[in-house]
Every structure is written in C-alpha cells, then in structure tokens.
C-alpha positions in Angstrom: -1.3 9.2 -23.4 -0.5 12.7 -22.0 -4.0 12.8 -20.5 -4.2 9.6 -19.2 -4.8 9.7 -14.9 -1.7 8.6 -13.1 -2.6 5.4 -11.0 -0.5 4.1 -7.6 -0.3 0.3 -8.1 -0.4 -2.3 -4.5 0.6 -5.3 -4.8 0.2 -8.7 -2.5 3.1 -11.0 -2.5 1.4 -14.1 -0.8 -2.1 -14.7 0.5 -2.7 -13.4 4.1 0.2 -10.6 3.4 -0.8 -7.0 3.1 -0.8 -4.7 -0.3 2.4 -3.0 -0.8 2.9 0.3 -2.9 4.8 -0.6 -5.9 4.3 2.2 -8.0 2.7 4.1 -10.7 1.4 4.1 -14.0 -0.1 6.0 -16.3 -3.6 4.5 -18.1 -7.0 5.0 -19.6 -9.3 3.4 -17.1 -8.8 1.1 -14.1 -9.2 -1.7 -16.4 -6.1 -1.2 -18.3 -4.6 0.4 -15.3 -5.0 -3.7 -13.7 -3.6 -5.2 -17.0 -0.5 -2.5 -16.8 0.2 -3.2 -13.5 0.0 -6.8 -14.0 2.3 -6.9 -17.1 4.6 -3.9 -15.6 4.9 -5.4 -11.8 4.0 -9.2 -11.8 6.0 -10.5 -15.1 7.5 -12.9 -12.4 4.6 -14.3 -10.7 5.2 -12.0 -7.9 1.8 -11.0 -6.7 -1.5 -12.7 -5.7 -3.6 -9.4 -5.5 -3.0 -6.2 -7.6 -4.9 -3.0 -6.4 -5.5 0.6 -8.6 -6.4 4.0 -7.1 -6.1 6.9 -9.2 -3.5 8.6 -7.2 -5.6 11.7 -7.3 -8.0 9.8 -4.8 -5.2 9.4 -2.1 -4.7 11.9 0.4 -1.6 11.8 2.4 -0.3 13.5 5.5 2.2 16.5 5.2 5.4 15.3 6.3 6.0 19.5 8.0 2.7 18.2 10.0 4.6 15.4 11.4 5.2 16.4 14.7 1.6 17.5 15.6 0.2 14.6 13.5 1.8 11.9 15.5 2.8 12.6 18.5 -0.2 12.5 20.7 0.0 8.7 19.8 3.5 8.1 22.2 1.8 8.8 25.4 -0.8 5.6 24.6 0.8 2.4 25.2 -1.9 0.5 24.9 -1.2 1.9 21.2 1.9 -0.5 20.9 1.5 -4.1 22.5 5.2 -4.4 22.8 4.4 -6.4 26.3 2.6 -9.3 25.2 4.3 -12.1 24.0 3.2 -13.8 21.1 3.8 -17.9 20.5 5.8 -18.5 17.7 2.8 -19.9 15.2 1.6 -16.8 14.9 2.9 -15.3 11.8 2.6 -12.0 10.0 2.3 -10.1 13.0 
C-alpha cells in the first residue's frame, strides 16, 4: 500500500449540484480508488456522483502568487454580475 498513488475524491450531493473536494485516498487504480471513495465518503447515501484524479494530475495556484494571480480580475465587473437580479426559481446560482 505504501506505493499506491494518492487520489483527491469529488463528490455530488444532489443532481444539478457541483463536485465538491472531499478528500483523499490512497489506491491501486481508479477503479478501486471509485469503490474507496464510495465506501469511505458515501456510507450514508450522500452523493450522486463520485469523481477520482490522481492528485498528481492537479495543478494548483501558489497561494505567495495570490496577489498577481487575481487581481487583474477586480477591475472587470462584468466579471461579477452582482447587478442583475435574478427571480427566485432560479436555484443554484
């Protein structure tokens, strides 16, 4: 087990809900990676959709780049529709 790839685990709650990051585990393949997952992070019938990545095929921002790597996104307001209003049948928005 020491040599098995660590995998990040994304669950959906509901349909129409997005994937969360639940965690990780450690497995052989993807395949046992989804059965993991499921036993480790669904024994309550939470989830409708499980996701596995090996978590060396994410690549995330360094939060020291913060500044410089999100900034130039303020000055676009278009970028945040904070001006519309939206009816109240839309959901999951």
């Amino acid at each position: 087990m020491k040599n098995w790839p660590l995998w990040e685990v994304f669950i959906r709650s509901k349909n129409g809900l997005e994937h969360r990051h639940c965690g990780s585990l450690h497995a052989s393949d993807a395949t046992m990676a989804l059965e993991n997952a499921r036993d480790v992070y669904t024994r309550r019938m939470e989830g409708v959709s499980i996701w596995v990545v090996p978590s060396t095929e994410i690549t995330a921002s360094n939060p020291d780049d913060n500044a410089e790597f999100f900034e130039p996104a303020s000055d676009k307001i278009y970028r945040h529709p904070t001006f519309y209003e939206l009816p109240d049948e839309l959901k999951h928005m």
